[in-house]
Structure formats: structure tokens, C-alpha cells
C-alpha positions in Angstrom: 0.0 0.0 0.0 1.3 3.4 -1.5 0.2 6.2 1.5 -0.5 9.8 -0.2 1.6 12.4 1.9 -0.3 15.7 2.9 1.4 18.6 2.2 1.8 19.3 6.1 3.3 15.3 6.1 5.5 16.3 3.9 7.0 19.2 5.4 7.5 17.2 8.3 9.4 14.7 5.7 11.5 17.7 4.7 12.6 18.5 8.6 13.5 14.9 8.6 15.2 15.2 5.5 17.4 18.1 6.8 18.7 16.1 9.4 19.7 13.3 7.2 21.6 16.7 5.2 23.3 17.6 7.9 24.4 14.3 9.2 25.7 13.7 5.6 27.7 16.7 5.4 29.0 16.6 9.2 30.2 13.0 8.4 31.8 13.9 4.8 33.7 17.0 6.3 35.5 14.7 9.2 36.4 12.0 6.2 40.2 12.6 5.8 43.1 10.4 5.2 44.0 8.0 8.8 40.4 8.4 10.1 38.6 5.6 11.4 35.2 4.6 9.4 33.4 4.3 13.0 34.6 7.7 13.6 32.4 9.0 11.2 29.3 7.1 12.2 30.2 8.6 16.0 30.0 12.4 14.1 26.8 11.5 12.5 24.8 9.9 15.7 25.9 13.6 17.5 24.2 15.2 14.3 21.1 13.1 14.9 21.3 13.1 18.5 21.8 16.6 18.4 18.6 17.4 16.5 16.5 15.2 18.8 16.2 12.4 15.6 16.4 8.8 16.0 17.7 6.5 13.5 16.3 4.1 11.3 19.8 2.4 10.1 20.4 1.8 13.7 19.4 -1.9 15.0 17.4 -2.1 11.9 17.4 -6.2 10.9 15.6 -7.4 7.9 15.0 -11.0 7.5 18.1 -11.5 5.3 20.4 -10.2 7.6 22.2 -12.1 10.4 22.8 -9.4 12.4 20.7 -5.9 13.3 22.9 -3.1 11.6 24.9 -1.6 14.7 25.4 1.9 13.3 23.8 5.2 11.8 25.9 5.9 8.9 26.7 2.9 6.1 30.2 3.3 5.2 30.9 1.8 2.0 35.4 2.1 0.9 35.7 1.5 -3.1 34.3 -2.3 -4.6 31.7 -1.7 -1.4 28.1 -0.8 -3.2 26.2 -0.3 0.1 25.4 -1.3 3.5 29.4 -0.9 4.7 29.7 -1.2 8.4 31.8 1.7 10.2 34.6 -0.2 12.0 38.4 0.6 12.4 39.7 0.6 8.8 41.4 4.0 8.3 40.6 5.9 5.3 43.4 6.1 2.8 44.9 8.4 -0.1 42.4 8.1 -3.1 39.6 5.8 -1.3 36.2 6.1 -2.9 33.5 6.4 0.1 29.8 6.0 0.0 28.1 7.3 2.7 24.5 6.6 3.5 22.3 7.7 6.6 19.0 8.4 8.0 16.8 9.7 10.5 13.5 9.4 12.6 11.9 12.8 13.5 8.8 13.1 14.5 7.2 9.9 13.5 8.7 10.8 9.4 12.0 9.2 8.0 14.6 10.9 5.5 17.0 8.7 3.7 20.0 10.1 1.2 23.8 8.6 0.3 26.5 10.8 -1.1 29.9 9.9 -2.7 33.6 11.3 -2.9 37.3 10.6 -2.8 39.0 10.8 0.4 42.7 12.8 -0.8 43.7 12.5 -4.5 41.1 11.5 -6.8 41.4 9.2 -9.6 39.9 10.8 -12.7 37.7 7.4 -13.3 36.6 7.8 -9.7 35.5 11.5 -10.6 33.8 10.4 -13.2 32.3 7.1 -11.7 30.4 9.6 -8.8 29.8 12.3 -11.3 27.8 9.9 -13.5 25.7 8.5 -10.3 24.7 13.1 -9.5 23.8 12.5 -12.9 21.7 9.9 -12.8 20.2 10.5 -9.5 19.3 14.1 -11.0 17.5 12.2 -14.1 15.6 10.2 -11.7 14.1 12.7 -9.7 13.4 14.7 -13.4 11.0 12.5 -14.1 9.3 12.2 -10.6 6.1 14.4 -11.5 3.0 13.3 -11.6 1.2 11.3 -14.6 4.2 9.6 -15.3 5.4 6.0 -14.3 7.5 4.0 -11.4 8.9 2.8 -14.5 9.9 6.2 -16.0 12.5 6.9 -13.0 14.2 3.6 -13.6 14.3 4.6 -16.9 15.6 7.5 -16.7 18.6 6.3 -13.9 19.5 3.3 -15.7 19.8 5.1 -19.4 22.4 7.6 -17.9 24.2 4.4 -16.4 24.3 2.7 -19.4 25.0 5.3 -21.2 28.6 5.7 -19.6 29.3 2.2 -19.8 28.6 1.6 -16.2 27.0 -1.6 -14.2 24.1 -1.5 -12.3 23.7 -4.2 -9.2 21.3 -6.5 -9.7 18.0 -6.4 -6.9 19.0 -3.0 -5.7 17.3 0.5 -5.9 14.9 3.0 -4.4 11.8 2.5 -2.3 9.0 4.3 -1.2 9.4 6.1 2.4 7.4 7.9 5.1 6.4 7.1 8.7 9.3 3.9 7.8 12.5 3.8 6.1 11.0 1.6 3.1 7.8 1.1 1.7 5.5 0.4 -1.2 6.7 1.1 -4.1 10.3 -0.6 -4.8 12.2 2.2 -7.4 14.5 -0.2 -10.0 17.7 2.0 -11.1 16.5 0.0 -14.7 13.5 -0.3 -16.2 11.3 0.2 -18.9 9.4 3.7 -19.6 5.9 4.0 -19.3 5.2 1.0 -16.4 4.4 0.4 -13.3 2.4 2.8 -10.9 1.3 6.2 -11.9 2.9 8.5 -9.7 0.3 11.0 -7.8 1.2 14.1 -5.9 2.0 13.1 -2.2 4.3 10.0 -2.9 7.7 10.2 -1.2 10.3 8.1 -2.6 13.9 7.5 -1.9 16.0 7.5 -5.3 18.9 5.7 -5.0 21.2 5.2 -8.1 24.0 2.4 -7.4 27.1 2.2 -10.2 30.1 -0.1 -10.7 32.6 0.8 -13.0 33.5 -2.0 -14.5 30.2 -2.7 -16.1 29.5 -5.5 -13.6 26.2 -6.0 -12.6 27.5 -8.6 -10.1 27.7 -8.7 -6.4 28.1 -10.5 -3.2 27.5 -10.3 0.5 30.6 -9.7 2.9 31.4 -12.2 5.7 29.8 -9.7 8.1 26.5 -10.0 6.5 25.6 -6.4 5.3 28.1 -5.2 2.9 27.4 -5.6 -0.6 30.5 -5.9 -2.6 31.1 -6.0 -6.5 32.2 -9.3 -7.5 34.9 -8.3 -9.7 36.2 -6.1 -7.2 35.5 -2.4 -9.3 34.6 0.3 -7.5 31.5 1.5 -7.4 29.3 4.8 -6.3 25.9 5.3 -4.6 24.4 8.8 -4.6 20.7 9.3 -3.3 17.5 11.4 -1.9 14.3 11.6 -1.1 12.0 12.9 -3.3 8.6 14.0 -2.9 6.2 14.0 -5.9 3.8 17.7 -5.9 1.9 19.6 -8.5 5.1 21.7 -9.1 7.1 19.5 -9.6 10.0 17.2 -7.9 10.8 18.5 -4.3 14.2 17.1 -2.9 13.7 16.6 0.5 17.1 15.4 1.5 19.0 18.9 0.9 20.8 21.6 3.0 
């Protein structure tokens, strides 16, 4: 079941969503060569803490998992797609890092990933993240209403294929609101034209997720959450949540 945000729903959304902004930005600025992953996650629980939010990372265990997720903040280092646990690995020169977080306010969620290069980029890694803003942006483009679940997949997976990128099989957006995920799943592929019509009030989280080898393959880490490319490419994850009005796309997820 799809719920229909009120306006006044979705402003609360939006005070979520600036949480989840800050958070992400807090967490990004203390990213630097020799810190600590769970360093990061410790800078974005006082963000969340801070603004009296709760998160919905945090303890959160799905039936596929064989442990509750024991942080805020996924942490994702280079072949890591998503779901990265914050521990004690030590950002190096060049790493490519995914960072994705959330938070509970008010009874509303907020949900968004960004990615960058920790010291000296790589120009493919440049490229790699520049390609998932792009394809993000394309996706929330064509989140109005009258069109189709099927026209943001579209529109995120032609931009990927386009640059000759991979797209992870059985990952992608979701619908989200009083929960982190709900009804409807958002593909980063698809065809134009299918699936639900999208109505003014639906929240969704767009989530791009690129590897740059072209792989579409993955695997699950020993510790159960992180999702890894199988061929060992890097890969980029850039999201928000996106809230479908008369006007048009509303990013919810921004400073």
C-alpha cells in the first residue's frame, strides 16, 4: 500500500530530511586520510542526536540479515556498493567512500547517500560519482506526476548505461514515510511508461548504485551487510528523497 503524503506530512518529511543533510555533510567533512570509518558514524549519531532524531539504520534487521545493523551511517570504501559497516579501517589516499544515513523525526524518516574521494582522486573515480549526481538528477526529473515508477528507472539506468557503467542487480529505491521503506520498490532500470502512476503526495527514496567495470555482479561480505562488486571495481551510490507535488520534484534530503 502506497500512502498519499499531505502537504503538512510532507513538510515534516523535509525536517527529517534536513537532518539526514546535515548528518551527511557533518560526516563527509570529518572524512580525511588516517580516520577511522566508526569515527564517522560517532559524528553523525551527535548530528542526529543533536537534533533530537532517532535513527532508522540503527538496530534495523531485515530477515536476510544475520545481524541488526549496529550503526547510523553505512560506510561503504571502493568495490563496497552499500550497506558498509563503520569499524576501524582508516581511510586512505584516493579511497572512494559512499556514505548513507537516516533519521526518525517526529514519526517521518529521511533517507539520502553521497559519494567522494578521500585525498587525490582518480579521474575514473571523478567520473564514476559524477555519472551516479547525474543519474540520481535524471531520476528525480521524471518524478512528476502522470508519469510511471517505470519512467525513474528509466531515466537512472539510461544515464548508467550510457557511460558504460554496471548496475547491481535487486537494488534501488523504495517508497518512504512514517518507515524507512515502503510500497513502491524504485529499480535503477527499467522500462518507460510501467508500473504505478505516480500521484502528488508519494515520497520516494532515489537511489542510483554504479560499478565501473560494467559488472552488474555482487556479493555479500562475511559480516553480513556489505554488498561488494564481485569483480572487485569500484563502485558509487548517490541518493535522496524525493517528494512527488503539483510543481514539480521537491528534494527533500538537501541543506
Amino acid at each position: 500500500m502506497v500512502e498519499i503524503k499531505t502537504d503538512q506530512s510532507i513538510e515534516a518529511m523535509r525536517a527529517a530530511g534536513r537532518v539526514v543533510a546535515q548528518a551527511l555533510a557533518a560526516a563527509r567533512e570529518a572524512a580525511a586520510v588516517g580516520v577511522e570509518l566508526r569515527e564517522l558514524d560517532r559524528v553523525a549519531r551527535t548530528v542526529l542526536d543533536g537534533a533530537g532524531a532517532g535513527s532508522p539504520f540503527l538496530g534495523y534487521h531485515p530477515d536476510w540479515a544475520p545481524v541488526p545493523f549496529p550503526a547510523v551511517l553505512c560506510t561503504s570504501v571502493n568495490d563496497a556498493v552499500v550497506h558498509g559497516i563503520p569499524d576501524g579501517y582508516r581511510l586512505r589516499d584516493g579511497d572512494l567512500v559512499s556514505l548513507d544515513c537516516g533519521a526518525l523525526l517526529d514519526g517521518w524518516a529521511g533517507d539520502a547517500a553521497v559519494s567522494f574521494t578521500v585525498g587525490r582522486a582518480r579521474p575514473e573515480d571523478t567520473r564514476l560519482i559524477a555519472t551516479a549526481e547525474e543519474a540520481l538528477a535524471a531520476g528525480i526529473a521524471a518524478a512528476v506526476p502522470g508519469n510511471r515508477v517505470g519512467d525513474i528507472a528509466h531515466a537512472v539506468g539510461r544515464v548508467c548505461r550510457a557511460a558504460g557503467y554496471g548496475i547491481p542487480d535487486g537494488f534501488g529505491g523504495h517508497g518512504i514515510g512514517r518507515t524507512m521503506h515502503e510500497d513502491p520498490g524504485i529499480p535503477n532500470e527499467g522500462r518507460a511508461g510501467r508500473g504505478m502512476v505516480l500521484r502528488p503526495g508519494m515520497v520516494f527514496a532515489i537511489e542510483p548504485m554504479l560499478t565501473a567495470s560494467g559488472t552488474d555482479d555482487t556479493y555479500t561480505a562475511r559480516d553480513g551487510w556489505t554488498i561488494r562488486t564481485l569483480d572487485s571495481s569500484r563502485a558509487s551510490h548517490a541518493e535522496h528523497t524525493v517528494a512527488v507535488t503539483v510543481a514539480g520534484p521537491r528534494v527533500l534530503t538537501a541543506l
